[in-house]
N, C-alpha and C positions, 0 to 999 in steps of 0.2 A: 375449695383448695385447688392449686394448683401444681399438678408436680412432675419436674422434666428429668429424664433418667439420660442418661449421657453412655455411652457403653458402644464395645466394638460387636456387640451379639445381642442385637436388638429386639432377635428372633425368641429370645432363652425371656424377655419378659414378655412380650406382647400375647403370649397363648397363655399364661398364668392369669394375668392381668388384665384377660377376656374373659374372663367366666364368672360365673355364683354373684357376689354380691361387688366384684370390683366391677364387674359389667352393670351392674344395676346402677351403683354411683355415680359411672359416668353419664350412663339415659337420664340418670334424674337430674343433672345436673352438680352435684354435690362435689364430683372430681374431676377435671380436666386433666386427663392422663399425657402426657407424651413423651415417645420412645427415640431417641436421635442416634444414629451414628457417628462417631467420633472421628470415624474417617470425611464427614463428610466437611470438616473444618480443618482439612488439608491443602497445605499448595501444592506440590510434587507429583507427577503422573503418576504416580506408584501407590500414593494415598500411604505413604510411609508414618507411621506412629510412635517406633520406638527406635531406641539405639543404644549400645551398650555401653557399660556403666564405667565410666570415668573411674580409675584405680585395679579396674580388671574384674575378675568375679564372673561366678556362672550365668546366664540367663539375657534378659533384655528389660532395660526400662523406661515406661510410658515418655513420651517426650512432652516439655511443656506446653509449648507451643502451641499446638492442636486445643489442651486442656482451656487454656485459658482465652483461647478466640472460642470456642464454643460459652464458654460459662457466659460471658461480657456483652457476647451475642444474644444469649436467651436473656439477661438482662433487661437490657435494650427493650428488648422485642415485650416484656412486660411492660415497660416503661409508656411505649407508644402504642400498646392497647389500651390501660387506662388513660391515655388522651388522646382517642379517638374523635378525629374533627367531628364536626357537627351534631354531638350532644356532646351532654353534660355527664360524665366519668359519676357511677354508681358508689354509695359509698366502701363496699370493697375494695372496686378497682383504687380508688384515691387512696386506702390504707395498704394496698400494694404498691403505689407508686412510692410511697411516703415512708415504708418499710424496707430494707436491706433485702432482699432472698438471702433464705440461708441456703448455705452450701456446703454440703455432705457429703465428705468419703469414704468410699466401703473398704477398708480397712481392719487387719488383724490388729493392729497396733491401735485400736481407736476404742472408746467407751462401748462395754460391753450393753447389749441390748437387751433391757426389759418392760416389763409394762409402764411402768412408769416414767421413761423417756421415749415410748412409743404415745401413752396419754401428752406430754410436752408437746414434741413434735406436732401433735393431732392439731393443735391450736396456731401454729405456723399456714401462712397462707400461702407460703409459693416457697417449695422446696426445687433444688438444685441437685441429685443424685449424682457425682460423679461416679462410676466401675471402675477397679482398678483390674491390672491385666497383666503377667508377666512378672517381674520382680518385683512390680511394685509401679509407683508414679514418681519423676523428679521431686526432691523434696522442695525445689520452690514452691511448687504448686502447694504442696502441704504449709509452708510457712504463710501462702502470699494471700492464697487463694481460698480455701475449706476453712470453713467455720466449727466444722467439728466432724472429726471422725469415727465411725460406728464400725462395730465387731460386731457378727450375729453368734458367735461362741465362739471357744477356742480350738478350730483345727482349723484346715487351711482348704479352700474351694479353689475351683480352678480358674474361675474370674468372678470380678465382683457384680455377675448381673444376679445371678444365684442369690446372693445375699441381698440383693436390691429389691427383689421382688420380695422376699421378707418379711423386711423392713416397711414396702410400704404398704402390705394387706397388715403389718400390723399396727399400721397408723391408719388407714383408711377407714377401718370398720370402727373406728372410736368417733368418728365425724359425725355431729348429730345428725338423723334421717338418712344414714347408710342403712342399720338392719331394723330389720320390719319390728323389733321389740325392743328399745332401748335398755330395757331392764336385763335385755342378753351380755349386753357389755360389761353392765354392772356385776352380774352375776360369773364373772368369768375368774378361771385359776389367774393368780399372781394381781389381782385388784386388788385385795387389802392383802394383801402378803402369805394366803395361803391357797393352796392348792381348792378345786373347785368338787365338793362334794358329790361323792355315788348318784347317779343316775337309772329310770328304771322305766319301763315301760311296758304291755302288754305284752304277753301275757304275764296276766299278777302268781301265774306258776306255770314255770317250761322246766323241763325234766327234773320236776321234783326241787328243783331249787322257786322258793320262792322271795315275793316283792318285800320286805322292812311295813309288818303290820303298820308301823305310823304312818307311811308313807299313803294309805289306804283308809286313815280316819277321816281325813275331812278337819283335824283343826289344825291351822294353818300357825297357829302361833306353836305350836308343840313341833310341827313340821320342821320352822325354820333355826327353832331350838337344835335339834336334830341334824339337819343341816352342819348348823355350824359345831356342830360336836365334831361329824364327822369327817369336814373340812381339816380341822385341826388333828383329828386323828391319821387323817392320810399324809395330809405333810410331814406329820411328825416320823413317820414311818418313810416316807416315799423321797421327802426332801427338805431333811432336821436342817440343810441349809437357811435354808428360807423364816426356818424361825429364830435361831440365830441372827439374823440380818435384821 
């Protein structure tokens, strides 16, 4: 997978974005990360991005312009990777060429984010991160440009690279041969709709509190019975949301 983050605070993903296992994905091959500045799809000596909002109103908003010569550009720039003279285009690259990039903005007003649109996502090959910054982005850009906008919850950050890194360790780590145990994904809160059961580890007793006797027999079929009891018992307690849903 491929996935290009667009943002004026390049800085706010690249050190998240270097570590534990989104660093591992990239050595292995498995994600091609890149961080771009949005100023850098400026004309203007000033590297100016925003302007204020047509009608009046507090603040400043992203200007299109910038948006949409960046997006068209990383396009492109997939476009003429997968047809790299002098071989023959792999068949990813060719289902990159041959597929749209989707394109994403990090947006309050956008589909709230959970595992199950972070599973979707996973299977997309070349994602397009817009950040949004300021009041907001021209809504052309929303009308013309974005495929679909994402919330990571309801309150309000102070740009969207914060949500963008997210967004995409929570799509990254579902890419098959990101974590050393596939069965860790599977086994994760919000896979099948509930919360991820108690956890427990040496020692099998520290200050008198001890481990769940099952948890210490060895049969693995009463274990995972257990498990899912108490799966369902902490959602129901922690977040009766989720079973609702």
């Amino acid at each position: 997978m491929r996935i290009d983050i667009i943002t004026l605070f390049p800085e706010i993903c690249r050190a998240p974005l270097n570590e534990s296992m989104m660093k591992r994905a990239q050595e292995n091959g498995a994600l091609e990360l890149r961080i771009h500045n949005l100023r850098d799809w400026t004309n203007d000596k000033h590297h100016v991005v925003d302007d204020a909002p047509f009608g009046g109103g507090q603040g400043m908003v992203m200007k299109p312009e910038p948006i949409f010569a960046a997006v068209e550009d990383l396009r492109s720039e997939t476009r003429k990777t997968s047809n790299t003279q002098h071989r023959t285009p792999n068949a990813e690259e060719s289902r990159i060429e041959n597929r749209k990039s989707k394109v994403i903005l990090m947006s309050p007003t956008g589909r709230r984010l959970d595992q199950s649109l972070a599973t979707e996502l996973s299977q997309e090959l070349h994602l397009i991160i817009v950040c949004g910054h300021y009041e907001g982005v021209d809504h052309r850009v929303v009308e013309n440009l974005i495929d679909e906008e994402i919330s990571i919850g309801d309150y309000v950050l102070t740009n969207g690279a914060i949500a963008a890194v997210v967004l995409v360790d929570a799509i990254v780590r579902l890419i098959q041969g990101v974590l050393g145990d596939e069965q860790s994904a599977h086994d994760d809160s919000f896979r099948e709709g509930l919360l991820e059961a108690p956890q427990y580890t040496r020692p099998a007793e520290f200050r008198g509190w001890k481990v769940p006797e099952i948890l210490l027999s060895g049969n693995h079929g009463e274990i995972a019975k257990w498990r899912k009891e108490q799966a369902r018992k902490r959602t129901r307690e922690n977040r009766p949301d989720l079973l609702r849903e």
